[in-house]
DOSE-869069 format. One record per residue (C-alpha): x, y, z; residue number from 1. Coordinates in nm, 4 decimals. Example, Ala and Ser with C-alpha at 12.3 -4.5 7.8 and 13.67 -1.06 7.14 Angstrom:
<pts>
<pt <1.2300, -0.4500, 0.7800>, 1>
<pt <1.3670, -0.1060, 0.7140>, 2>
</pts>
This chain:
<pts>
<pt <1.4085, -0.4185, 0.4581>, 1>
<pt <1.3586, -0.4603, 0.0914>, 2>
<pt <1.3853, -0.0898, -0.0846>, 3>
<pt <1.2525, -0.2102, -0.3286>, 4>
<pt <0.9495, -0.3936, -0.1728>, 5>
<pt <0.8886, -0.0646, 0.0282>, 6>
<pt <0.8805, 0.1060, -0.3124>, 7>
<pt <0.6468, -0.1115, -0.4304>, 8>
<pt <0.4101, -0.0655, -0.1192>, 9>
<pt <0.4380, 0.3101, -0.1649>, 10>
<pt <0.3443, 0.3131, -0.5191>, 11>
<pt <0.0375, 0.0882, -0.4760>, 12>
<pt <-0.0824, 0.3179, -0.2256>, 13>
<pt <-0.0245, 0.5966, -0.4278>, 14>
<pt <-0.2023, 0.4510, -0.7180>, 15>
<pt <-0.4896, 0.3439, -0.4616>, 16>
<pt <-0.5361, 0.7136, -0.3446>, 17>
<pt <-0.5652, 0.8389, -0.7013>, 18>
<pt <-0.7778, 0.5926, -0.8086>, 19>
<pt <-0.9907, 0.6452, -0.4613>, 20>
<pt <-1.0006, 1.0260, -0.5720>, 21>
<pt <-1.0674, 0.9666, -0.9056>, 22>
<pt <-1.3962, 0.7858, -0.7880>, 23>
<pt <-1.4598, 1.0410, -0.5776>, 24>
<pt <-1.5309, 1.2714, -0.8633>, 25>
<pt <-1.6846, 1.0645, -1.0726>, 26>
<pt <-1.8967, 0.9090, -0.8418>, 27>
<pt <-1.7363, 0.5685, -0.9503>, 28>
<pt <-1.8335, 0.3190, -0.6458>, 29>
<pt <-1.6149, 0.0716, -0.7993>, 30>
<pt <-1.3139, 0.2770, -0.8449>, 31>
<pt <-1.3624, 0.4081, -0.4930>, 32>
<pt <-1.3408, 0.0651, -0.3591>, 33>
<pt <-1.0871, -0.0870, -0.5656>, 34>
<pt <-0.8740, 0.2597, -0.4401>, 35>
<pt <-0.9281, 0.1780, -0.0988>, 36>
<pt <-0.8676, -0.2182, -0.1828>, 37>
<pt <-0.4822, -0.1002, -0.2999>, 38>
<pt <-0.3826, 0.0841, 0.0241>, 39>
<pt <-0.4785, -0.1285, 0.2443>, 40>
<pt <-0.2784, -0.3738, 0.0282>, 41>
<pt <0.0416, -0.1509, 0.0699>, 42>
<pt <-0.0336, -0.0790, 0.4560>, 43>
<pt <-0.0103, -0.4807, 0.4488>, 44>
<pt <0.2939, -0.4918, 0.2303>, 45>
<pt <0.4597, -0.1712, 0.4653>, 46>
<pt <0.3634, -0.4160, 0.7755>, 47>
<pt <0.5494, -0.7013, 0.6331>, 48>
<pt <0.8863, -0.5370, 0.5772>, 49>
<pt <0.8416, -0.3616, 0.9465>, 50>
<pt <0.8482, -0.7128, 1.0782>, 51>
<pt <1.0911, -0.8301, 0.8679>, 52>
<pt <1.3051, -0.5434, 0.9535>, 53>
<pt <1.2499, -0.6668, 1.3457>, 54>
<pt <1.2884, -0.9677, 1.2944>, 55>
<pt <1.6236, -0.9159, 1.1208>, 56>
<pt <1.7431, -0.7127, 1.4070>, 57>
<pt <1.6615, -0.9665, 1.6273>, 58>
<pt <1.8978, -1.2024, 1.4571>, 59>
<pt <2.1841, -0.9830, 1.4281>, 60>
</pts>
């Protein structure tokens, strides 16, 4: 797995729960849905280095 890809992941999703939050209290649709829109783009990202990570032990 890429530590730095996993990083990456974690920081979107971290960004994507502030910004969710942040449109929480503002009552900011948008914000809300672009929020959600970045975690489920790290969950995707996390996803891809799990397989990667199996697939690698499968080689070795």
């Amino acid at each position: 797995m890429s530590l730095k890809d996993r990083a990456k992941a974690t920081a979107k999703n971290i960004e994507g729960k502030v910004q969710e939050a942040v449109g929480d209290l503002t009552g900011d649709t948008k914000a809300q849905v672009e929020g959600r829109e970045k975690q489920v783009e790290a969950s995707v990202r996390h996803t891809v280095e799990d397989v990667k990570d199996e697939v690698k032990k499968m080689i070795d």
